[in-house]
N, C-alpha and C positions, 0 to 999 in steps of 0.2 A: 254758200249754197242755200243756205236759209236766213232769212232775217225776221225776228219775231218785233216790233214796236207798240206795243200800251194795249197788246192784244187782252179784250178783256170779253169772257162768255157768261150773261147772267141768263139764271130757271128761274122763274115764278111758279114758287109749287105753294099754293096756296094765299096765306098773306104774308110768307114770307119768302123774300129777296136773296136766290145764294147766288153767290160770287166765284162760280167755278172757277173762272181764269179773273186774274184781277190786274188789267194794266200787267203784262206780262213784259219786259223786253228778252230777246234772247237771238244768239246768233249763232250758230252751226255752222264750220266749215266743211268741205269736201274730205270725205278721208276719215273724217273723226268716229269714233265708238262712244257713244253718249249712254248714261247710265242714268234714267229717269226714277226717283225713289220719292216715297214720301206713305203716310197712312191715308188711309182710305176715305174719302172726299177732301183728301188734300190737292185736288185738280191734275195730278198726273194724269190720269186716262183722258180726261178731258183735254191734254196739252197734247196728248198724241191724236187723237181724234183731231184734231185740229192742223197740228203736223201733216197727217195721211189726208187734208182733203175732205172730211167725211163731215164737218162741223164749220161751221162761219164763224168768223168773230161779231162780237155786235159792236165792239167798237178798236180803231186799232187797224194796223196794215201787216198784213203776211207776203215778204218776196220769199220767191223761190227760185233762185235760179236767175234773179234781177226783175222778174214777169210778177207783178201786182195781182195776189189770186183773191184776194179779200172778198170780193164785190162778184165775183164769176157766179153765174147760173150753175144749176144741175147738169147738162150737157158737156159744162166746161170745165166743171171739177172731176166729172166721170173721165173727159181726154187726159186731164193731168195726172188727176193716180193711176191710168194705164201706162202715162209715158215714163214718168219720174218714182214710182211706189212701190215697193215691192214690201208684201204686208206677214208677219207671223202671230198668228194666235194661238193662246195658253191651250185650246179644245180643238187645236188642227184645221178644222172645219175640211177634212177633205168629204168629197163626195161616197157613200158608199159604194154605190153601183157604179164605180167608174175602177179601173184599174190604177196602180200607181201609177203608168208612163199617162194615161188622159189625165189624172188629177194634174198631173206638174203642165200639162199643156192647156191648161184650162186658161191661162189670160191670155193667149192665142187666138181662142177662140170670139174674141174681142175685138179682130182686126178686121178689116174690111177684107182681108186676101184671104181669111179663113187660115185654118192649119195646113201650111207645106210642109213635103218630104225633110225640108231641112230644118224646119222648129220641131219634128218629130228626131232627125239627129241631137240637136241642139240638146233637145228633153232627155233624152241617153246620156248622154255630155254631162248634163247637170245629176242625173241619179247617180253615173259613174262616179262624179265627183263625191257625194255623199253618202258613198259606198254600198248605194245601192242597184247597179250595176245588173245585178243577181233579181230582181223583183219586181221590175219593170212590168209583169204581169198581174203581180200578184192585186188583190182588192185591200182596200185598208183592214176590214175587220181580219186579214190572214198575215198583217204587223203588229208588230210592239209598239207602246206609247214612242220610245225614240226613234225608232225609224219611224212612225208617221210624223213625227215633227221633222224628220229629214225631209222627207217628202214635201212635207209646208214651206221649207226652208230652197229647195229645189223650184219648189212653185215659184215663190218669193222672188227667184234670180230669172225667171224666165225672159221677163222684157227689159233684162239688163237695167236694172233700175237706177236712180240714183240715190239714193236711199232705202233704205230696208226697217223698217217699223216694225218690232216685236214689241207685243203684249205679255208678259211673261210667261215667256218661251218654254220654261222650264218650270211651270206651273204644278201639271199634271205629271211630273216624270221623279224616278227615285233619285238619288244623290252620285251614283255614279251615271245614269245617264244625263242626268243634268250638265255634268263635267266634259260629259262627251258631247254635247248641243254646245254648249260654251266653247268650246276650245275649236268647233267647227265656226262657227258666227266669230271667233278672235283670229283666225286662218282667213277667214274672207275678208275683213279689216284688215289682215297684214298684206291681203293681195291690192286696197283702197279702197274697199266696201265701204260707203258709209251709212253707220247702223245708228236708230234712237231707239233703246230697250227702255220699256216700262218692269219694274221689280219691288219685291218689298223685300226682297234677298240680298243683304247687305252681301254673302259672301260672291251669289250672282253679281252683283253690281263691281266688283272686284274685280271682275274681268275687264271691263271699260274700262277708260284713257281717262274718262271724264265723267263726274256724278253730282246732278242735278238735284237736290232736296226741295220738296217744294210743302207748303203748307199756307192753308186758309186761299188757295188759289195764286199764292205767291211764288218765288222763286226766293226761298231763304239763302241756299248754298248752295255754292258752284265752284266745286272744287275739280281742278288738274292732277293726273298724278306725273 
C-alpha cells in the first residue's frame, strides 16, 4: 500500500539545517495498524504529514498504491487525499455551525456530483456504526470530547479510504474514553482498515499490530507484535 524510499524533509529555520525526515525507508501493507511513536521533533508528525499527502519530500520517492506521488502538484495531491485518506485529529476540527450528520459529509462535499441522498444514508450508516446513531442533529459543541472524536472518526470513513491517519486521536480525551476511541479504530482494523496512528502513549500505541519509534528524523525501531 505504501512504500516510503530515502524519503528525506529538511527546514531551514535560520542558519540552521533540521532533518525532519532523514532518508526514511518504510513500507506499509494494506490491512496493517501502524503505531507511529517517538518525542517531540523526532519526525513523527512530519512522517505523517507526508503519509496524508500534505508535505513533499525534498528528496526520495513515495508510492501509494504503486502511483509515484512524490513530484505531484497541489491539484494532485488534494485528488489523492480525497481518494485514498481518511484523516483523524487530536482537536477534531469539526465545524461548529454544522450539525454532526453535515460534519461527517463534509468530504462529500469535495465531489463534483455534490452530496446525494445516498452519501446522506451512507453518513447515517457511518454515525450508526459509532453509536452515534441518536445525534445525527446535534452540533458539536452539544457532544463530549469522545463522541466528537467519533464523529472525526465517522468523517474519516466517508470516502472509504484506504488509509486512516490519526494524529493522536486520543489526545484531548480522559483514559476511559480513550479506550473507547482505541478499541473503535482496532474494530475497524479487524474489519481491514488500514490505520497510521501518531502517539506518544506507549499504552495507546499498544493497541497496534505494529510500532514505529522514530528519532533525529530516523526510523530507529520497528517492531511486530
Amino acid at each position: 500500500m505504501i512504500h516510503l524510499e530515502k524519503i528525506s524533509r529538511i527546514y531551514q529555520i535560520g542558519n540552521q539545517t533540521i532533518h525532519a525526515l532523514d532518508a526514511v525507508n518504510l513500507d506499509i501493507m494494506a490491512g496493517e495498524f501502524v503505531a507511529v511513536m517517538g518525542r517531540s521533533g523526532s519526525g513523527k508528525s512530519t512522517l505523517l504529514n507526508m503519509l496524508g499527502c500534505m508535505d513533499r519530500p525534498d528528496a526520495g520517492d513515495y508510492l501509494l498504491d504503486g502511483n509515484n506521488i512524490s513530484n505531484m502538484d497541489d491539484d494532485e495531491l488534494s485528488a489523492v487525499r480525497n481518494r485514498y485518506m481518511g484523516f483523524v485529529f487530536q482537536s477534531f476540527h469539526l465545524l461548529p455551525r454544522l450539525t454532526t450528520l453535515d460534519n461527517v459529509l463534509l468530504p462529500r462535499r469535495y465531489h463534483n456530483e455534490g452530496v446525494r441522498e445516498s452519501d446522506r444514508q451512507e453518513a447515517i450508516d457511518l454515525l450508526n456504526q459509532v453509536d452515534l446513531g441518536d445525534r445525527i442533529s446535534h452540533k458539536p459543541n452539544e457532544l463530549s470530547g469522545g463522541q466528537r472524536q467519533r464523529v472525526a472518526i465517522a468523517r474519516s470513513l466517508m470516502n472509504k479510504p484506504k488509509v486512516v491517519l490519526a494524529d493522536e486521536p486520543t489526545g484531548n480525551l480522559d483514559s476511559s474514553t480513550s479506550d473507547a476511541i482505541m478499541n473503535l479504530l482496532t474494530a475497524l482494523n479487524q474489519e481491514g482498515q488500514t490505520i497510521v496512528m501518531v502517539t506518544h502513549e506507549a499504552e495507546i500505541a499498544e493497541h497496534a499490530k505494529r510500532q514505529i519509534f522514530m528519532r533525529d528524523g530516523k526510523i530507529q525501531e520497528d517492531l511486530h507484535a
